[in-house]
C-alpha positions as CSV (number, residue, x, y, z in Angstrom):
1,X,122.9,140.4,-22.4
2,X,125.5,143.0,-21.9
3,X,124.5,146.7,-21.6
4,X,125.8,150.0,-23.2
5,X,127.8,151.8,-21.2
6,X,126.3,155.2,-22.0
7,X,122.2,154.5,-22.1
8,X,122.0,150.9,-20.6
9,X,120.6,149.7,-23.2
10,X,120.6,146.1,-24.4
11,X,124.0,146.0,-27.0
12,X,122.6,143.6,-29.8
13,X,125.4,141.5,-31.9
14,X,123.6,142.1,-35.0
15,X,123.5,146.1,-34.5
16,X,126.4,147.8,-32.6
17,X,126.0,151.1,-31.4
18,X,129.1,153.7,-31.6
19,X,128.4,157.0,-30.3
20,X,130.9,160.0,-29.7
21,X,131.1,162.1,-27.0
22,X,132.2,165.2,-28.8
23,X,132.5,166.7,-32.3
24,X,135.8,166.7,-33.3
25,X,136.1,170.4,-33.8
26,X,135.7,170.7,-29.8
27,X,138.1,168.3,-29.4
28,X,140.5,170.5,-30.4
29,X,139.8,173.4,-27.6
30,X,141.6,173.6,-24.6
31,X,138.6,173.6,-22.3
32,X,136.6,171.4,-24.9
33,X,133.1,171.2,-23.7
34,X,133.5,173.2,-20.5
35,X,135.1,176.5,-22.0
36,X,133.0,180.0,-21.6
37,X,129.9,180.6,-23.2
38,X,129.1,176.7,-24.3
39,X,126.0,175.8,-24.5
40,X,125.2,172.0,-23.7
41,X,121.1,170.6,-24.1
42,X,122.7,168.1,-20.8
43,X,125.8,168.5,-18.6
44,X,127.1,165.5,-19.6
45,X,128.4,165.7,-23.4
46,X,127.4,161.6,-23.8
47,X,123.8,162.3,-23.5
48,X,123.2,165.8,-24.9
49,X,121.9,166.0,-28.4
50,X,122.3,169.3,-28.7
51,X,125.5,172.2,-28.5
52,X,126.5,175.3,-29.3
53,X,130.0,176.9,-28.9
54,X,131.4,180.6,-29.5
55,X,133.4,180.5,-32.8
56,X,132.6,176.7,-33.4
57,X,128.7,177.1,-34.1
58,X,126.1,175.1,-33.2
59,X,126.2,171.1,-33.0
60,X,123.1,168.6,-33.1
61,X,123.5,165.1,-32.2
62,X,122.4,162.2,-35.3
63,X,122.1,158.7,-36.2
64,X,124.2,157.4,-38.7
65,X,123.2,154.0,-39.5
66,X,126.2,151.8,-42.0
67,X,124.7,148.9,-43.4
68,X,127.0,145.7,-43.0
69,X,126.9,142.6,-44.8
70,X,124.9,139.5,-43.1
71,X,122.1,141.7,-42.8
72,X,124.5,143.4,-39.5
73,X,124.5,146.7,-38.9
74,X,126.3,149.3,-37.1
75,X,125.2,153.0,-36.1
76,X,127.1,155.8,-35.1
77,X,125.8,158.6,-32.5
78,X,127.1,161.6,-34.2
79,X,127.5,165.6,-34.0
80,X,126.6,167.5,-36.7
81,X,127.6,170.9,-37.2
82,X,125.0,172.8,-38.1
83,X,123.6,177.0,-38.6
84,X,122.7,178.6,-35.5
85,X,119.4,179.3,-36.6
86,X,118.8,175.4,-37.7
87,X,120.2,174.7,-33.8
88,X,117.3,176.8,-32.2
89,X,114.8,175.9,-34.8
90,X,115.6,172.2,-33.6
91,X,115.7,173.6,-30.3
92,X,112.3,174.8,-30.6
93,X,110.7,171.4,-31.5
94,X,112.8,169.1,-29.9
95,X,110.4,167.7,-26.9
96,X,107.1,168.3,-29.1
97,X,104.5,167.5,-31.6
98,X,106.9,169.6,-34.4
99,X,109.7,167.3,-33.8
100,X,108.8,164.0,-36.0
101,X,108.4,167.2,-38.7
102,X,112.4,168.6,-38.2
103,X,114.5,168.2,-41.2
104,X,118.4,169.9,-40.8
105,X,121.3,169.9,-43.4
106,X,124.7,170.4,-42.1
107,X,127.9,168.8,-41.9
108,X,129.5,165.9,-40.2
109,X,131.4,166.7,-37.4
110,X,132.9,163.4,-36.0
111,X,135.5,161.0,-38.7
112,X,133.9,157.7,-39.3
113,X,136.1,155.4,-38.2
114,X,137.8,153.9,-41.6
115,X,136.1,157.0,-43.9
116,X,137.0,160.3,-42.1
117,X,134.9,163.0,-44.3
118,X,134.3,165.4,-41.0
119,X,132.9,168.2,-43.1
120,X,130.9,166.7,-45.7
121,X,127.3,167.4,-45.8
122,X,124.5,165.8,-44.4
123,X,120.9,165.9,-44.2
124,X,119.2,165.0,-41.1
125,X,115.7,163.6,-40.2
126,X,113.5,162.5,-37.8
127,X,112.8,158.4,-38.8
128,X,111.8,157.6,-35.2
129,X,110.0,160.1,-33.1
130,X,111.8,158.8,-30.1
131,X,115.4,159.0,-31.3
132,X,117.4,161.3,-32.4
133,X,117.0,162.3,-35.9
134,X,119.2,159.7,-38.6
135,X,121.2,160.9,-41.5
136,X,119.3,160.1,-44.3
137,X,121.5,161.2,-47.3
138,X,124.4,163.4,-48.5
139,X,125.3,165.4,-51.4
140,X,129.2,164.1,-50.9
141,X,129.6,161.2,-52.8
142,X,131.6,159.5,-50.4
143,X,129.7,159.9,-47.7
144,X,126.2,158.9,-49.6
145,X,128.1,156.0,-50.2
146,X,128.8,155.1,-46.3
147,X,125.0,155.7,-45.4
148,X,123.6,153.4,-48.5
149,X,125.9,150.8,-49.8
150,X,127.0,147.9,-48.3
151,X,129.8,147.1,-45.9
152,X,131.9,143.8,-45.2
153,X,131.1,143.3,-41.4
154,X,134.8,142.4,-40.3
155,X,136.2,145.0,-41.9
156,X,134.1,147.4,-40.1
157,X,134.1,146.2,-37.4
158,X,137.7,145.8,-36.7
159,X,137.8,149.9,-37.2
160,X,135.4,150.2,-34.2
161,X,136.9,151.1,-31.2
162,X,136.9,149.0,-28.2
């Protein structure tokens, strides 16, 4: 079975994994990730989950799981922007018994391939104590919509990057 590219993991047909590097917003710098004063929870931007960066704020790494049809599935490893003080609160709990507690609202901070909505808020939790935590519901209507109905598989899937 063929392996992702970033963790090694097993890539499952029925569940495709999508994860971005980089919130948007720091795509945008000239330095990106490597400018003075950022902040990165790993050196490698694919395998942090967390970031902050002077004048951009603070970034947190999330699940976003898209229900297909077929009973398919495919879940995005996303940044969310989110207040400084909610980045060291996470911070804080990350690697112990507080974490499967953490709750965050903030906003997205990668376009979903298809939806866009970088921007609209999103509330994070921890669903699995050994992931990262999943975003589990939004006040934007659109975006609620992404994270609970469902999606026709090709469709989605043709969106997804290679």
């Amino acid at each position: 079975m063929p392996a992702c590219s970033v963790c090694g993991r097993a890539l499952h047909d029925r569940d495709r994994n999508v994860r971005f590097r980089l919130p948007d917003p720091v795509l945008q710098l000239p330095d990106r990730d490597d400018g003075e004063g950022v902040w990165k929870s790993e050196a490698d931007p694919s395998r942090a989950v967390m970031m902050m960066v002077p004048n951009l704020g603070g970034f947190l790494r999330a699940l976003f799981p898209v229900h297909l049809s077929g009973g398919d599935a495919v879940t995005f490893g996303v940044w969310v922007g989110v207040h400084p003080d909610d980045l060291k609160r996470a911070y804080d709990v990350w690697w112990d018994a507080g974490y499967p507690k953490l709750s965050v609202s903030g906003r997205l901070a990668n376009a979903l391939p298809g939806w866009g909505l970088v921007g609209a808020a999103v509330d994070l939790e921890v669903v699995d104590p050994k992931a990262t935590p999943y975003c589990v519901r939004s006040s934007d209507a659109e975006l609620s919509s992404v994270l609970t109905d469902e999606w026709d598989r090709e469709d989605v899937l043709a969106r997804l990057p290679n």
